[in-house]
N, C-alpha and C positions, 0 to 999 in steps of 0.2 A: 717843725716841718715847714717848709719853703717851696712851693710852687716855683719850677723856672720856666718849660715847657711844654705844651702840647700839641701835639701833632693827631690829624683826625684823617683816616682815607676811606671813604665810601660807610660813613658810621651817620647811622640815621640820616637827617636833612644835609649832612657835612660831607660833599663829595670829596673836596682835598681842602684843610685845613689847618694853619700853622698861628699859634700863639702864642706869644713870649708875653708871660708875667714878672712885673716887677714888686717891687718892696711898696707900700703906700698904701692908699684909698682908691681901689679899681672899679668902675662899675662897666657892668655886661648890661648895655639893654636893646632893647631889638622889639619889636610888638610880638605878639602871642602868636604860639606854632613858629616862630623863624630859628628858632635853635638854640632859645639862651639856655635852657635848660639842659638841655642836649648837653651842650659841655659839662656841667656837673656831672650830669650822669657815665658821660665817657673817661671820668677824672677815677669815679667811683669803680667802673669795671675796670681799671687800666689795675689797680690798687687789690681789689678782691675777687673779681670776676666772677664764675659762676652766676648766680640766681639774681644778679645784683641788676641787671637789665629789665629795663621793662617787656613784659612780653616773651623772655627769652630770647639766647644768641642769632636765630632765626631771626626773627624780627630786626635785629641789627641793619643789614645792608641794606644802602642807600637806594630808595624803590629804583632809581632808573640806571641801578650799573649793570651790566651785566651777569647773568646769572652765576658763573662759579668766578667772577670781579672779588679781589682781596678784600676784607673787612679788617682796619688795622688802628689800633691807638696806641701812641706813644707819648709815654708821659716822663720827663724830669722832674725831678725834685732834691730837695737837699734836707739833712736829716742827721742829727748827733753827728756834724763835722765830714760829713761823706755826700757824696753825689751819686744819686742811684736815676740810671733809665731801666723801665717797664715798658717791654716792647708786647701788645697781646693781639692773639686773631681770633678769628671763631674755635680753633682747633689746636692753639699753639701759644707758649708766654717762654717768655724770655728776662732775666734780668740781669743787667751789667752795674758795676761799683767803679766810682772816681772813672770813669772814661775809658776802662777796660775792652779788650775785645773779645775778650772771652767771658761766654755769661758764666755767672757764679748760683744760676738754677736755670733751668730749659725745660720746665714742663709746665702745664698748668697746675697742676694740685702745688709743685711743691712754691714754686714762686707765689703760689698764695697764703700755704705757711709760711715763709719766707716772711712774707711783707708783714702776715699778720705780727711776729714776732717782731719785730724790727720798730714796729708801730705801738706796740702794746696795748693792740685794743681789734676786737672782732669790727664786724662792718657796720653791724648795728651801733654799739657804743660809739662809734668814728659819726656818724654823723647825727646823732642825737647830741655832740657835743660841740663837736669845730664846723659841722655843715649844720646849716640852721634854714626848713621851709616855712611858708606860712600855716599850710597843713601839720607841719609838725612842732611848731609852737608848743602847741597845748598835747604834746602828749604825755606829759605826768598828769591829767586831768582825767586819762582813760584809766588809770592803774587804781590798783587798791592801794591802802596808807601799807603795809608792807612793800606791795610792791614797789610803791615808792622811793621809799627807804633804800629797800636795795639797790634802786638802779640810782639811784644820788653814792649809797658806799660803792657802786661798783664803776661809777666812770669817775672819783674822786680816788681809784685806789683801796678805798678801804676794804673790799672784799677779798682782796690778796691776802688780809691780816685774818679774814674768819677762813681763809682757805688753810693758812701758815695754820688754826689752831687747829683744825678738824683734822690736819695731820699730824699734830703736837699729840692730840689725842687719840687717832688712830696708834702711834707709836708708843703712847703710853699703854693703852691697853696689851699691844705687844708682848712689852716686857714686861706684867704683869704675867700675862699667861707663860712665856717663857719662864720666869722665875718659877709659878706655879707647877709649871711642866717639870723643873729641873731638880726642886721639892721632893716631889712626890717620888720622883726614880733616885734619890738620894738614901744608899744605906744607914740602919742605926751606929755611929759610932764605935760605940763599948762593945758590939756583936763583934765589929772591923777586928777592933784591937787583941780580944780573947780568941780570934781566928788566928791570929799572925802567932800568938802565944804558941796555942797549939801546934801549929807546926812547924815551929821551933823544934820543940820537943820531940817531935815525931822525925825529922831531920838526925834528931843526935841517936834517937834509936836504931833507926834505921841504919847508921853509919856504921855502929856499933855491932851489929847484924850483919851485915855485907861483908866485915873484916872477919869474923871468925869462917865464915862458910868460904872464901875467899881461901883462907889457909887448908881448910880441910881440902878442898879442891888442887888443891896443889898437892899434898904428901898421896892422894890416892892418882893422879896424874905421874907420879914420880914412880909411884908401883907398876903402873901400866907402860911406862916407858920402858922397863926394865925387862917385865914379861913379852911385849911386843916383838922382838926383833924374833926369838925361839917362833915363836908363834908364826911369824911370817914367815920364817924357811922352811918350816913344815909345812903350812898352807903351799909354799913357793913347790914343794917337793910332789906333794898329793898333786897339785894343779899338772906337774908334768907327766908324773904316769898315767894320768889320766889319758893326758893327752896322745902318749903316746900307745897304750892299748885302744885308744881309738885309732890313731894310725896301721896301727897292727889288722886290726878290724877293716880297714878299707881297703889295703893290700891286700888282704884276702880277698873282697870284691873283684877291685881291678884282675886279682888272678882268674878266679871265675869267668869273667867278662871275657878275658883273653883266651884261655882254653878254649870255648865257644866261639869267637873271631877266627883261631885256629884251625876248628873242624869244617867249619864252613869255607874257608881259603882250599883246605883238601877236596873237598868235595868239588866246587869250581873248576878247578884243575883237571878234576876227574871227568865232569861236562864238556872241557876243551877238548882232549883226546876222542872222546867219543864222535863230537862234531866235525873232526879232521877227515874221521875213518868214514863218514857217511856222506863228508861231500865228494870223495873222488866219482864215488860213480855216475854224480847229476852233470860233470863236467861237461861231456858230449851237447845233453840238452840246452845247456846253459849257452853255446858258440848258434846253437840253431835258434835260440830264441830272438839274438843278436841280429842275425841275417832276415829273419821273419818279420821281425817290428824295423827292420830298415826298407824293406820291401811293401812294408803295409802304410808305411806313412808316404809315402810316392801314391801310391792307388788311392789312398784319402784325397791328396792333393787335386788329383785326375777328377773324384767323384767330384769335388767343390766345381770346378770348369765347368764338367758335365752339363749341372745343377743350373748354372749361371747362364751356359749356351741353351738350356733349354725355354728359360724364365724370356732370354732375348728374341729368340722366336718369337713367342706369342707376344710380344711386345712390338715385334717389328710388323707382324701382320697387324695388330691393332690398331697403330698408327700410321700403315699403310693404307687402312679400309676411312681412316678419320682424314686424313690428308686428302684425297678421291673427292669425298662429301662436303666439305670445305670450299675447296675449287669448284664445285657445280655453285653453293652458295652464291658465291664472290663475284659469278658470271651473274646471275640472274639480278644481283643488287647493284649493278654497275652503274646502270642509266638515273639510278636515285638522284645523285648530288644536282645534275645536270634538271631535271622535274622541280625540285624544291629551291634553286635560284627563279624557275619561271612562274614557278607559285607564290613565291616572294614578291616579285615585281607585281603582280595583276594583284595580289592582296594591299600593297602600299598603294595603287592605284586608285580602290573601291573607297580605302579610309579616307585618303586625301576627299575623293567625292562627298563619302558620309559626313565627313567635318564642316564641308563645306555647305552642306544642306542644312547639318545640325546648326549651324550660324545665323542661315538663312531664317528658317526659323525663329530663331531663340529672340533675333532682332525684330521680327514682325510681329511675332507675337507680344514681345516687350510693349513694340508702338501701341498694339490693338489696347493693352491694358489700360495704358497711360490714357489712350484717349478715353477710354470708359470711365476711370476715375475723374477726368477733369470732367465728364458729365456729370457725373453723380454729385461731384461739389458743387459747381455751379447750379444745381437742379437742389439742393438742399440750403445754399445760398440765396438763392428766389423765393425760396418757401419763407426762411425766415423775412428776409426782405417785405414780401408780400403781405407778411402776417402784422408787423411794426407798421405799415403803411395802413393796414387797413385800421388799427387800434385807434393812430393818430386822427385817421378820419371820424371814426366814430368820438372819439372825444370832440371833436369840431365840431362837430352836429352834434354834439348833448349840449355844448356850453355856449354855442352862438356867437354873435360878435364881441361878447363880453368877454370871453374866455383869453389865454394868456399865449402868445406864439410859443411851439414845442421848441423850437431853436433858441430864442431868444427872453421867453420868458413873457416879452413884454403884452399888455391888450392889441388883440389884434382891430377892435373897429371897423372902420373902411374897411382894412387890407383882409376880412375874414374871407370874401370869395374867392379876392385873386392867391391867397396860401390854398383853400378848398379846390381850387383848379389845378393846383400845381402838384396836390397831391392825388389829385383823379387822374390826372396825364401821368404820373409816377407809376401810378396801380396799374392803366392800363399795358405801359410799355413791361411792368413785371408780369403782368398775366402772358403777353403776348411771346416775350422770351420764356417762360415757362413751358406754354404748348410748343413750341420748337425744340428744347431739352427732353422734354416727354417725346417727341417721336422720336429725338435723335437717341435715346436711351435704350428702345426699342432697338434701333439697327444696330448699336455696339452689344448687345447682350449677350445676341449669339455668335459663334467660332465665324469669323470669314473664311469663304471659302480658296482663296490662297493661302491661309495658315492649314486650313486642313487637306490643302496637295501637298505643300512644303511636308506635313507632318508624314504623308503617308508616303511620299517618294523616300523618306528619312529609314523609316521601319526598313520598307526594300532595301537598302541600300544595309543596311545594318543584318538585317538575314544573310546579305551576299557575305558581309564581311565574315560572318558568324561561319558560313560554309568555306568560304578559302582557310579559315584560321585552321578549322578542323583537319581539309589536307593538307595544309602546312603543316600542323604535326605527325598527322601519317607517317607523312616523306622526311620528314625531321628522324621521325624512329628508325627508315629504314635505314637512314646514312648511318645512323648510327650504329646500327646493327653490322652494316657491312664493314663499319671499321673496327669494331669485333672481331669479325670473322676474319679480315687482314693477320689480325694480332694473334688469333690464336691457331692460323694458318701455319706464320712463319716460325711461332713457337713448337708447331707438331713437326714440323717439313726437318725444323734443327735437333731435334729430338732423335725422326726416323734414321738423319745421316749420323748421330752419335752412335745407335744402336746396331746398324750396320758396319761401321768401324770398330766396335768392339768385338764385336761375333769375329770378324776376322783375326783377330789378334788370341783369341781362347784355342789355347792346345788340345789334340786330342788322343784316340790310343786308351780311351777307360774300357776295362772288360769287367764288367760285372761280378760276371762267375767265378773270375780268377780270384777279384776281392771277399767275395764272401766264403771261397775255401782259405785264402790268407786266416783272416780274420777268424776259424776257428781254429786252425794250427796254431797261430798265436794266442789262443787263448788256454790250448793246453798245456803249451809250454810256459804259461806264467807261473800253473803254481810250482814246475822244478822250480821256475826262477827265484821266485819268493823263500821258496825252501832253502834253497844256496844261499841268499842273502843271509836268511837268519845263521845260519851255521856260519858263513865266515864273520860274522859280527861275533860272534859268541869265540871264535879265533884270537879275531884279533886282540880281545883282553888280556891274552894270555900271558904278555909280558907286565903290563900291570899288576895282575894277581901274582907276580910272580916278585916283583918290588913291593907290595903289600905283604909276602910273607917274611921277606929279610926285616921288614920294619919290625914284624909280629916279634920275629927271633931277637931282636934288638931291645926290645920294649919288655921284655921276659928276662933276659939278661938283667936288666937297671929294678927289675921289681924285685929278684932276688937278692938285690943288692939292701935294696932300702930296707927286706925284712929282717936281712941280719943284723945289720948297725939297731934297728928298732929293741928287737930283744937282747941285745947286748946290754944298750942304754937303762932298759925295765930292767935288768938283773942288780945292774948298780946302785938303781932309787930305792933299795927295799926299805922302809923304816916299821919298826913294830908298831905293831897296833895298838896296845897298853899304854906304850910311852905317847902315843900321839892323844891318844883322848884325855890323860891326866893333864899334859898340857894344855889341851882346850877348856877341861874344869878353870884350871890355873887365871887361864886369860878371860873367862869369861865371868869367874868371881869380878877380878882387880877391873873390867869394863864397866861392872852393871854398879861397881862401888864410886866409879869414878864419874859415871853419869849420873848416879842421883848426887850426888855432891856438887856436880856443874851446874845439877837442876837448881840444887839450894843457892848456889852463891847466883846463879842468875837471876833465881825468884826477888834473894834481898839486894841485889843490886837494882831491880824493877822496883823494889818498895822502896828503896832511898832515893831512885830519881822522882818517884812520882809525891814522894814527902816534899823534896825540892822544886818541883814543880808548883806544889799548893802551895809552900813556905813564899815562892816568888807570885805568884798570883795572888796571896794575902796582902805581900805588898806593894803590888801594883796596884788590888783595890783601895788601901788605904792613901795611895798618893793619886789618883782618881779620885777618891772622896774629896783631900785637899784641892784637886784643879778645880773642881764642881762646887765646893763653897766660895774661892775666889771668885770665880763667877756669877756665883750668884749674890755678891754683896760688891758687885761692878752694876750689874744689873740691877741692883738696889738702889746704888746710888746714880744711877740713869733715871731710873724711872721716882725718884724724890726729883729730880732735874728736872723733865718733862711736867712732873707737876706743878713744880714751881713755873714754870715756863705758861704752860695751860693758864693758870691765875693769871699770870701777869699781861697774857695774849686780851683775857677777859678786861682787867680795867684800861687797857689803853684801848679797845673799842667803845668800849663806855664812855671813856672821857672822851673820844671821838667822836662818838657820834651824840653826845652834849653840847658838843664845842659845833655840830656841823649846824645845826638849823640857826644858833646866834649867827655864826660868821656868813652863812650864804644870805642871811635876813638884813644882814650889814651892806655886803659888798652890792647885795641889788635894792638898798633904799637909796645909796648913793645916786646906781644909775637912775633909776627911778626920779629923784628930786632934777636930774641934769635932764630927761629929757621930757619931762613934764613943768619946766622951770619951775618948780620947788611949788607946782599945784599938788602933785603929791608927795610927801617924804619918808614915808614909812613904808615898807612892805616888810611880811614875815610871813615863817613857812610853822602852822601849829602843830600840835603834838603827832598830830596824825598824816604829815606834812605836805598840805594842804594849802595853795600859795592863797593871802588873804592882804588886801589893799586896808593900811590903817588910812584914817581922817581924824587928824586930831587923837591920836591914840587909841582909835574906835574902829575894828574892823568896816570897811564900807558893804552893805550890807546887799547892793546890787550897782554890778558897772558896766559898760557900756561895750561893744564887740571890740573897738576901739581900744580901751583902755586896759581887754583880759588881753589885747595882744601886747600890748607895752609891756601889762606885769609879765609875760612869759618870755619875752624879750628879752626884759633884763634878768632873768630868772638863768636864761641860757648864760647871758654874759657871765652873769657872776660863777655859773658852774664853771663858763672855760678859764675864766679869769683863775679859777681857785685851782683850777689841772695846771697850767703854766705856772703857776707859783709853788705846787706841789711837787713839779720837775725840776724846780730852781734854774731855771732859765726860761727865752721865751718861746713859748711853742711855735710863734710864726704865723699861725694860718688860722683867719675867722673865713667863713663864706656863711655869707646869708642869700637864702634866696626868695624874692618877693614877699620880702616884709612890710613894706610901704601900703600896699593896697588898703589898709584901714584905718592909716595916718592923715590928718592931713598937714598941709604944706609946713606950718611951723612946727609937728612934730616929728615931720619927715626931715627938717632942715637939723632937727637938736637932735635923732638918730646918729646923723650923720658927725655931728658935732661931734658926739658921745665916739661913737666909733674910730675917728682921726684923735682923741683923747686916748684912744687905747693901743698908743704906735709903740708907748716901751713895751707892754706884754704881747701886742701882735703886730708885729711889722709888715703884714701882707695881712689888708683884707679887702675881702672881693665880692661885691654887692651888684645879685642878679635881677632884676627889676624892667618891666616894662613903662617904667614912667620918665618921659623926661624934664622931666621940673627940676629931678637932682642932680642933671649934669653938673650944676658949677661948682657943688658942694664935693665934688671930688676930684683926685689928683690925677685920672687917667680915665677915659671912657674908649670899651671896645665897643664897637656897635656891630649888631647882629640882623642883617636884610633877608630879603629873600626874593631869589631871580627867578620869574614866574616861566622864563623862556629855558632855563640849566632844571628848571625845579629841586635846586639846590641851596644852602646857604650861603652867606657872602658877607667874611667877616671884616671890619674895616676897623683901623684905629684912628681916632678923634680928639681934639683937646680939648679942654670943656667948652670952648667960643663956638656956637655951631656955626660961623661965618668962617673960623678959619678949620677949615679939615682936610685932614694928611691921609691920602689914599697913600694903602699899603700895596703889592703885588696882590693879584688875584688871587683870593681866599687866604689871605695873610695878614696877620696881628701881630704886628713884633715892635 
């Protein structure tokens, strides 16, 4: 991995931020709190995000941006041959490959699978190994000698081999239980084999069976065919007399039915005749009822007029007598409208006065208050006044001339009469304004007596109003009233002339008495009238019944037709009785012979397919049994694989982790002798791997804060040292951050040494540091400020000369 750039907006101390790293020996240094660290950690969240912040993503934006101000890092890097940007925000991650524009993950969780995968290492292992603190030095110092271990096989790789075995073994166990599973559900053999025998044999029986019952079913089949046909034209024969002395049977019905249609036709008939002869004599009545009820519906008509001119009357005098009462009204409420304009004016008159009084008033009395308050202040303003003055004197006279001036502080001496005098002339002129407040206190107390004319001309004036308003509504009501009366004048007056123009137009000529002897003439002559009715209704059917009895004659004709052709037919079907039941013996032998015989050959036709059935099921179980030991001598020889496999997972951890404490004891004696110039040359990690400074081949038995950071130092080195060789290529990227702090200069110079020595396995390393003693000892210095007036960072790049330096764009490292 290769650092190319980082971009910072509003991320902790770094309001806008831009860094371009190169290949070399880099150093960040800046004094404490300016932000070097900062950048690490925005390297860190750009990479895995989440929890990886201090503080949490809250805490991220920069105190003085705005509250919903972007928080954003953007990091480049390069990585197995590809170029990846990590675009992240409080709420949002992005990741784009080789320069793309389209991200190839857009979320936060999975861009941080992503990375982790791509990176092959969580975020802890990432910088327990390629980011190196001073605080985290010595953290194999906090663990137990296992946990040791494991976190050396786990950032070395070697725990992917105990993970490969615990799966090697998960899967072994697998196929063990499957095998065992497929075992146990595995039939005996010889049982398989003496099944298939069987029904073999039960096959040829069965075969053997099926064909004789087969034949019998045939020659008693051959019998029934023969008797058959005799048997169905008898059955065919019976079935039609049957049918046809049922039809004989129903013709006699419909005969019945019809005779009965018949008498009853005669008798109707006989009904018509009668009612002919009894209505000539109603005739007469019948012409006079005609004339009667044309005579009585005119006198109806007369009675409604009657009815109508009478209701008109008494309507017309009603609202003769309402119209009269109206018009007196109308007169006596005339002079209203004209009262209530004049009562109008002298009421807007009185208010205008009252308002103006009320004013009058409202302002004098204001004054009176006003002035009474400014007595009253000033009258409590003297009190105090007077009481401070007199304190002051009497402190004058307890202390003497010795005493201290109240203004000034200082001894008064000499000047103690002339302050004594000046505060007696003080007292006197407050006492003297005081008794002036006190009387003048007195005269504002009570009501002046122009506030209380003003008040009382107001009340009068306000009674008047109180009296006009009240006959102004009076008079309000009566106008009202009369414009009422208008309205429901000319509504009555329109009324009275409808009711009069109708009355003229209603006809007259009703006589009473003429109507109520109509009216029972016409009543007696309703029931001839009804009586006629009925009788010529009963008439007029007469030609109907009279085409209902030709149909009758018609339909008696066709019925004696159908009953002779019927007993004709029945004469012809006779078959003896004797010969028809010995035929039915006949056919019902050779039936019942021929259905148990169908039964037998079906029965052994059922026994021979279900022989064949078992016969194929026997061996299907025994080629089942074959699929099933296949299998499980596949699965045997899987799981001898896995075991062998399992074993051999076993010694190459073994010899791995034999080989790890020599070879990390190697690779960091080296560093160790380079940046100690060969004061010390041995270090080793013991059985319990436990880092331990040799002297002379003699563990040293106490060292100095100093010198546990060297060994943990080189301790780191040799671990990333041993991961880049373990990838066969070079990882790229060391960051150390504030390591220096417990060096001094010449080991801080052989650090630096050591570190530019390690350009073939990491070609970018980036040393975070507040000290600047190291600039010259490296290839590129960013320096890290801090602008007390932005309260931002302000990153600049530098060459090691601090005389000659290359300011960047504002907040830009490139």
């Amino acid at each position: 991995m290769r650092l190319a750039r980082l971009r910072l907006t509003n991320f902790r101390q770094h309001a806008e931020t831009d860094i371009a790293f190169d290949t070399g020996l880099t150093g960040i240094i800046g004094p404490n709190g300016a932000g070097k660290s900062t950048i690490l950690e925005a390297i860190a969240w750009a990479l895995y995000g989440g929890n990886t912040a201090r503080g949490g993503n809250e805490s991220l934006r920069f105190n003085r941006a705005a509250a919903r101000a972007p928080v954003r890092v953007e990091l480049e890097f390069d990585l197995a041959g590809h170029r990846y940007r990590v675009v992240r925000g409080l709420s949002m991650a992005e990741l784009y490959l080789d320069g793309g524009e389209v991200a190839i993950a857009n979320s936060v969780t999975t861009v941080a699978e992503m990375l982790q995968r791509r990176l092959g290492m969580t975020r802890t292992e990432f910088f327990n190994t390629y980011f190196t603190g001073q605080k985290e030095l010595a953290v194999m110092q906090s663990l137990t000698a296992s946990e040791r271990a494991q976190f050396l096989s786990r950032v070395l790789g070697y725990e992917k081999l105990r993970v490969a075995q615990e799966l090697c073994g998960v899967r072994r166990k697998e196929l063990a239980s499957e095998v065992a599973g497929l075992r146990a559900g595995m039939p005996d053999r010889d049982a398989l084999e003496a099944q298939e025998r069987e029904a073999r044999a039960s096959v040829t029986a069965a075969t053997a069976s099926a064909a004789e019952a087969e034949r019998l079913e045939q020659e008693t089949k051959a019998a029934l065919d023969s008797v058959a046909p005799r048997w169905l034209a008898a059955q065919t024969g019976r079935d039609e007399r049957q049918r046809i002395e049922t039809d004989l049977a129903a013709i006699d019905g419909e005969s019945f039915a019809l005779t009965r249609a018949e008498e009853r036709l005669r008798a109707e008939l006989a009904q018509v005749n009668e009612a002919r002869a009894a209505l000539a004599p109603l005739l007469p009545d019948i012409e006079a009822f005609t004339r009667a009820q044309e005579a009585l519906e005119a006198l109806r008509a007369l009675a409604v007029h009657d009815g109508r001119r009478r209701a008109l009357l008494e309507t017309q005098a009603s609202l003769d007598a309402e119209v009269r009462a109206l018009t007196e009204q109308r007169e006596r409420l005339a002079g209203e409208p004209a009262q209530e304009e004049a009562i109008t004016v002298d009421l807007e008159e009185r208010r205008r006065a009252m308002e103006d009084a009320q004013g009058k008033l409202e302002a004098r009395r204001t004054e009176w208050v006003r002035d009474r308050q400014e007595v009253e202040t000033r009258l409590r303003t003297l009190r105090v006044q007077y009481a401070e003055l007199r304190d002051q004197r009497d402190k004058l006279l307890q202390l003497g001339e010795e005493g201290a001036c109240p203004t000034c502080t200082r001894p008064l001496g000499e000047h103690f009469r002339n302050v004594l005098d000046v505060i007696e002339r003080q007292l006197e002129t407050v006492e003297a304004d005081g008794a002036y407040f006190k009387s003048r206190i007195e005269q504002v107390t009570s009501m002046p007596a122009d506030i209380a004319h003003l008040d009382e001309l107001r009340r009068k004036l306000q009674d008047d109003v109180g009296q006009f308003e009240r006959r102004l509504a009076t008079v309000q009501a009566a106008v009202q009233q009369a414009r009422q009366v208008e309205r429901e004048l000319a509504a009555k007056s329109a009324r009275l002339v409808a009711a009069t123009t109708e009355l003229t137009g209603i006809p007259g000529g009703y006589d009473a008495a003429r109507h109520k002897a109509l009216e029972t003439e016409h009543a007696r002559l309703a029931e001839s009238s009804t009586l006629a009715n009925r009788l010529s209704t009963r008439i007029e059917r007469e030609p109907a019944l009279l085409r209902e009895q030709e149909s009758l004659a018609r339909q008696r004709a066709a019925l004696d037709s159908r009953r002779g052709t019927a007993t004709t037919r029945l004469a012809e079907l006779r078959f003896p009785e004797d010969e028809y039941q010995e035929l039915r013996r006949l056919h019902d032998e050779v039936a019942t012979a021929f259905a148990e015989t169908a039964r037998a050959a079906a029965g052994a036709r059922a026994t021979r397919q279900v022989a064949q059935g078992a016969a194929l099921r026997a061996g299907e179980a025994r080629a089942e049994y074959e699929r099933l030991a296949e299998r499980v001598e596949a699965l045997e020889r899987d799981r001898r694989l896995h075991d062998e496999l399992h074993r051999a997972y076993s010694d190459l951890r073994t010899d791995l982790n034999f080989q790890l404490r020599p070879e990390v004891s190697e690779i960091a004696s080296n560093f160790l002798t380079e940046l100690t110039d060969a004061r010390y040359t041995e270090l080793e990690l013991d059985d319990k791997y436990r880092l331990l400074v040799l002297e002379e081949g003699v563990p040293k038995p106490v060292i100095s804060g100093g010198e546990e950071d060297i060994a943990n130092l080189v301790l780191r080195l040799a671990i990333s040292q041993m991961i880049a060789d373990r990838a066969g290529q070079a990882f790229s990227l060391l960051v150390l951050d504030e390591v220096f702090g417990s060096l001094d200069d010449v080991r801080r110079q052989n650090v630096l040494a050591l570190l530019r020595g390690l350009h073939d396995r990491f070609e970018q390393v980036i040393v975070i540091t507040h000290i600047e003693g190291v600039r010259d000892g490296l290839d590129r210095v960013i320096s890290v400020g801090f602008d007390e007036r932005t309260g931002a960072a302000v990153v600049t790049r530098t060459d090691p000369s601090p005389d000659e330096i290359e300011l960047l764009p504002a907040g830009t490292a490139a």
